[in-house]
C-alpha positions in Angstrom: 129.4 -221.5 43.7 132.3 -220.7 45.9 134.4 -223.6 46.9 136.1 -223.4 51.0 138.9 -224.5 52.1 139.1 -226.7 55.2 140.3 -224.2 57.2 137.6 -221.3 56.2 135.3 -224.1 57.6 133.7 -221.3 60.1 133.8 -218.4 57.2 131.6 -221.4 55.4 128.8 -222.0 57.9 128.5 -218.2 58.7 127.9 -217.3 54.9 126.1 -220.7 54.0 123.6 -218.9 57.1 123.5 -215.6 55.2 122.3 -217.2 52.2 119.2 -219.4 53.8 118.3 -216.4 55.2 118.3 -214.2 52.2 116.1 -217.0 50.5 113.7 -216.7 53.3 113.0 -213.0 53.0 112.6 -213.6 49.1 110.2 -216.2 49.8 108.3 -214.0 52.2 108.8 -210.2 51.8 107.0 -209.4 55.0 109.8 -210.8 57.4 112.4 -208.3 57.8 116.0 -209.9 58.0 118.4 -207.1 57.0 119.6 -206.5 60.6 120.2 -210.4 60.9 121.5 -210.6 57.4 124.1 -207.8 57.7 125.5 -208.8 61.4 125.8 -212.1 60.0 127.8 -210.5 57.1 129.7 -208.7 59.4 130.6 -211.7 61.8 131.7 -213.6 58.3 134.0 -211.1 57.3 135.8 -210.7 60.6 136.1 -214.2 61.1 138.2 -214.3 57.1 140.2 -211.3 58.2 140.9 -213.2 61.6 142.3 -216.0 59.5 143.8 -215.0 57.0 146.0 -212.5 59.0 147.7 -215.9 60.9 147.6 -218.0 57.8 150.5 -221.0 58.3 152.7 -221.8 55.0 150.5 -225.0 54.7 146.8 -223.1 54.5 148.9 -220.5 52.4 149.7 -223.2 49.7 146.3 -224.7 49.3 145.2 -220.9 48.4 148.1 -221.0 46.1 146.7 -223.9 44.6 142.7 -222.9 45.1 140.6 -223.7 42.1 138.9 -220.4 41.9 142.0 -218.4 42.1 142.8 -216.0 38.8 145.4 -217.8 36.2 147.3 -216.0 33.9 144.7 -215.7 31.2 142.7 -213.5 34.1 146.0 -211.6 34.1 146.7 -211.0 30.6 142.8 -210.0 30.1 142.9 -207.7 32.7 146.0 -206.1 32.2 147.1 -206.6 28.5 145.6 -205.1 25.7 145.8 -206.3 22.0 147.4 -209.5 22.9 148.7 -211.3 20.3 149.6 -215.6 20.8 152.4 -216.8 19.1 152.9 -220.6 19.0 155.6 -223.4 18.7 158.9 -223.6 19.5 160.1 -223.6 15.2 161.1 -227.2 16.5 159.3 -229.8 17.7 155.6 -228.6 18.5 153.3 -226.2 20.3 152.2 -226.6 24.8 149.6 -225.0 25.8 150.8 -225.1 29.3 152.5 -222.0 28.7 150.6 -219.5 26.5 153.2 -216.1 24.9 153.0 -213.7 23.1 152.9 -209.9 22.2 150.4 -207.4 23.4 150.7 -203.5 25.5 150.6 -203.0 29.0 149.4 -199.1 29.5 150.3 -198.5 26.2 153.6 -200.3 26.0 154.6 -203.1 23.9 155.2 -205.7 25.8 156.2 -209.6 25.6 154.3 -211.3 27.6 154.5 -214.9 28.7 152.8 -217.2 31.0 152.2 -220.4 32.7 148.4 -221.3 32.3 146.6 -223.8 34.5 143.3 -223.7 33.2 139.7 -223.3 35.4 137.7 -226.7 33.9 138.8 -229.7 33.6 138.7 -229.5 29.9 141.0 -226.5 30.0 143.2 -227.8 32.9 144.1 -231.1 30.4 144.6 -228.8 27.5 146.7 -226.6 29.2 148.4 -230.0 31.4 147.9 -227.7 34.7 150.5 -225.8 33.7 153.2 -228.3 33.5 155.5 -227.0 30.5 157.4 -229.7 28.2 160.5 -229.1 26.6 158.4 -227.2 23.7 157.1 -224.9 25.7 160.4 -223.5 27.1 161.9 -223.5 23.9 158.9 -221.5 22.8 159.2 -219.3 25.8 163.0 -218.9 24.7 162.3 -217.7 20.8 159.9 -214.9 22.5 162.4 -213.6 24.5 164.5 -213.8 21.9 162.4 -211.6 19.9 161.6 -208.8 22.4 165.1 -208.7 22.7 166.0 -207.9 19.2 162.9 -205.2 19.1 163.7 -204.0 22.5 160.5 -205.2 24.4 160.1 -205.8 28.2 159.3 -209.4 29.1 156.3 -209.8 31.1 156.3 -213.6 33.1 153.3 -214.9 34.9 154.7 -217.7 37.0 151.6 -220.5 38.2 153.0 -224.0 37.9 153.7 -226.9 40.1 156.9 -227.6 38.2 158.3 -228.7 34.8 156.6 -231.6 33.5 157.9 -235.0 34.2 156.7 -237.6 31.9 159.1 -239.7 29.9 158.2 -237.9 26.3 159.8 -234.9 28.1 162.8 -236.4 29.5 163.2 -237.9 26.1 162.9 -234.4 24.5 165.8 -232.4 26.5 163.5 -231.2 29.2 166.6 -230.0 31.9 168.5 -228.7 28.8 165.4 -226.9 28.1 164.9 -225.4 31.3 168.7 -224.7 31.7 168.5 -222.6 27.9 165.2 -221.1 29.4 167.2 -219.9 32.1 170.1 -218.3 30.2 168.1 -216.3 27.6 166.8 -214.7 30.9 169.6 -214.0 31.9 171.0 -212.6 28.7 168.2 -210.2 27.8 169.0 -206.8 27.2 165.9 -205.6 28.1 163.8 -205.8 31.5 162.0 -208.7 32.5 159.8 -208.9 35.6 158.2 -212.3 37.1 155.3 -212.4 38.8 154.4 -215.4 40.8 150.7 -215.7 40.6 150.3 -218.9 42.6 152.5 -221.7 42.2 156.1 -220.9 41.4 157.4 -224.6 41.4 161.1 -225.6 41.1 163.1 -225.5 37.9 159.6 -225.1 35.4 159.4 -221.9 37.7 162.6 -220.5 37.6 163.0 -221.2 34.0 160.8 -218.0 33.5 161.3 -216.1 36.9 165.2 -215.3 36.8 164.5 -211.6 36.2 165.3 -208.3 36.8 162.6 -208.0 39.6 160.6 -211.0 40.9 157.0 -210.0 42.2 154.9 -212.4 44.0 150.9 -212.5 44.6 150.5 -212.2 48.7 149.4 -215.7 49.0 151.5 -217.0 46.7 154.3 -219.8 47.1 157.7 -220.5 45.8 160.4 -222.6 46.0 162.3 -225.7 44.6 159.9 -228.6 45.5 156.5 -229.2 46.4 155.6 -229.4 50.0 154.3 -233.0 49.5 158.0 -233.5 47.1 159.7 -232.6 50.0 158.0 -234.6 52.7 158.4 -237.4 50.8 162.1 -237.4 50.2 162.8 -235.9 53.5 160.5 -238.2 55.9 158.9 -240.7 53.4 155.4 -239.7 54.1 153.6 -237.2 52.6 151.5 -236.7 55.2 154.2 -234.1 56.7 153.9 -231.9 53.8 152.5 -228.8 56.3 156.2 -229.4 58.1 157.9 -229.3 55.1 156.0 -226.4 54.1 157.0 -224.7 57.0 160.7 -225.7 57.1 160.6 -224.6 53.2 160.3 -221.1 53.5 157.9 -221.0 50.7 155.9 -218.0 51.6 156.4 -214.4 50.3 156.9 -212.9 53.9 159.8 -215.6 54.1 161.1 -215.1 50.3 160.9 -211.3 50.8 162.7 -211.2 54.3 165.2 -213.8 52.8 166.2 -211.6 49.6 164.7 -213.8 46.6 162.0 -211.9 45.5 161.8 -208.3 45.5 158.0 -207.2 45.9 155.2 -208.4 47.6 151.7 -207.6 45.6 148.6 -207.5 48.4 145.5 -209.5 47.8 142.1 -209.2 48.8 141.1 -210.5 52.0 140.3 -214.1 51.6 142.8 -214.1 48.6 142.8 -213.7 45.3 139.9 -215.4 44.3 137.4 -213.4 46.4 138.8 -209.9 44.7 140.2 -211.0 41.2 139.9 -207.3 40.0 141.8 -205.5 43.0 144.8 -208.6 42.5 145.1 -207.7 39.2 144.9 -204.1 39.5 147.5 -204.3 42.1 149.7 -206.7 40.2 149.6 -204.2 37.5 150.4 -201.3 39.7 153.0 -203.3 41.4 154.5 -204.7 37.7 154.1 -200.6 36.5 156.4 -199.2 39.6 159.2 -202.1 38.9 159.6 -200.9 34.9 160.2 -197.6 35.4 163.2 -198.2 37.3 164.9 -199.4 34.1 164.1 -196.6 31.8 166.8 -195.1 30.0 169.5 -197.7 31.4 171.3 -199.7 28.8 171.4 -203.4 27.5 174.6 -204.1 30.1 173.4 -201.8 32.7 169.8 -204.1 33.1 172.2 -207.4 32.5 174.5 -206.4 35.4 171.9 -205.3 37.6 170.0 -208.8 36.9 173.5 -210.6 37.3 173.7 -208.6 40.5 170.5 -209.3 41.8 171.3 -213.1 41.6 174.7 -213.7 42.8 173.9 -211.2 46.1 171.4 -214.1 46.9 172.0 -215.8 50.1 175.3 -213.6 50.7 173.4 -211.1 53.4 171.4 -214.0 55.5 
């Protein structure tokens, strides 16, 4: 069953009418309802492509976060063949919030790591909806760390609302994590592409996304707080999350205009989750073009460029 957001409210009651009337013509074959059936259809799809043309930052992050949308293991089964998990960090445990490991993207051997939300509420506990403990950065790092050393690209599939912040974690080294996350990006000798998928939250985002080219999912948000976070720090009341969202610059139109992230992937209309095979066929189009600009450049020359990349941030606003 398709789930609606508050804002697709009209989108709902013109297709909720499609479908009573469909059940009335297979109930009673004699009444013809095609005509009726298909301008209804038609009236639907205008009205989605009406609103999701003027989406604001707010509706855009509650598609971010829809519960239908792909995850990274829609990703990685579309688009990587022969995957291979590895697990645990080699020092403490295994997380499931992030899932890595080894597989070929159109033929090339790849490293491929992600940040795994889950679909059910069984998988969305196992998983912790994405949010990574200290384990699963260290494990992220030992990947990378391996591709490296064979000469692999690293693959990233960015979807979380942020590090996790629990007291075990804390306990654990979870901002040394991050921080070591972060440098073994920056250190890799070979290419590494993020995609945001749907959330790209703060420093459990970013401990995976500083690469060579950041890609992000049309619908997708990023930045260094939640909405919510932010509204709650700024104003003390959450209830102004759709202002902070706004002031935030979260979007991809925004990130892209502003120089943080380099490509922007389209989605279907209604996003992602109405057209899960054209969003990953374009996200592996899109992640495609961005590794052939590397071939035949050296270790340095893809470490300079990434340094590059970074430091030129915020210098041309």
């Amino acid at each position: 069953m398709r789930s609606y957001l508050d804002f697709e409210k009209p989108v709902a009651e013109l297709e909720a009418k499609v479908e009573e009337l469909k059940a009335v013509g297979a109930r009673d074959g004699a009444v013809s309802i095609t005509e009726e059936v298909g301008r209804l259809e038609a009236k639907a799809a205008s009205a989605l492509s009406d609103i999701y043309a003027s989406l604001t930052p707010w509706q855009k992050t509650q598609v971010a976060r829809h519960p239908q949308r792909p995850h990274f293991v829609d990703y990685c089964a579309d688009l990587i063949t022969e995957f291979t998990p590895l697990a645990g960090d080699r020092a403490f445990g295994e997380d499931a919030a992030i899932v890595a490991g080894f597989g070929r993207f159109r033929g090339r051997s790849v490293c491929v790591i992600g940040q795994e939300k889950g679909h059910s509420t069984e998988t969305r506990l196992h998983h912790n909806f994405g949010m990574a403990k200290p384990e699963g950065y260290r494990k992220a790092v030992r990947l990378m760390e391996m591709a490296d050393r064979f000469g692999l690209p690293v693959l990233a599939f960015i979807d979380t609302a942020g590090a996790f912040p629990g007291i075990e974690a804390e306990e654990r080294g979870q901002a040394e994590a991050i921080a070591r996350s972060t440098e073994a990006c920056l250190g890799l000798g070979v290419p590494n592409l993020a995609l945001v998928i749907g959330e790209g939250g703060s420093g459990g985002a970013i401990a995976l996304a500083t690469a060579n080219r950041v890609l992000m999912m049309e619908h997708a948000i990023y930045g260094v707080i939640s909405p919510e976070g932010a509204a709650s720090i700024l104003w003390r009341d959450q209830g102004r999350a759709a202002d902070a969202a706004t002031a935030m610059k979260i979007t991809a139109q925004d990130l892209l205009r502003l120089g943080i992230i380099d490509t922007i992937v389209p989605e279907a209309t209604g996003g992602a989750h109405r057209g899960r095979a054209a969003a990953t066929a374009a996200a592996g189009q899109a992640i495609a073009s961005a590794l052939t600009e590397f071939d035949g450049l050296s270790p340095d020359e893809i470490r300079d460029r990434r340094a590059v990349k970074f430091l030129e941030i915020g210098r041309k606003l």
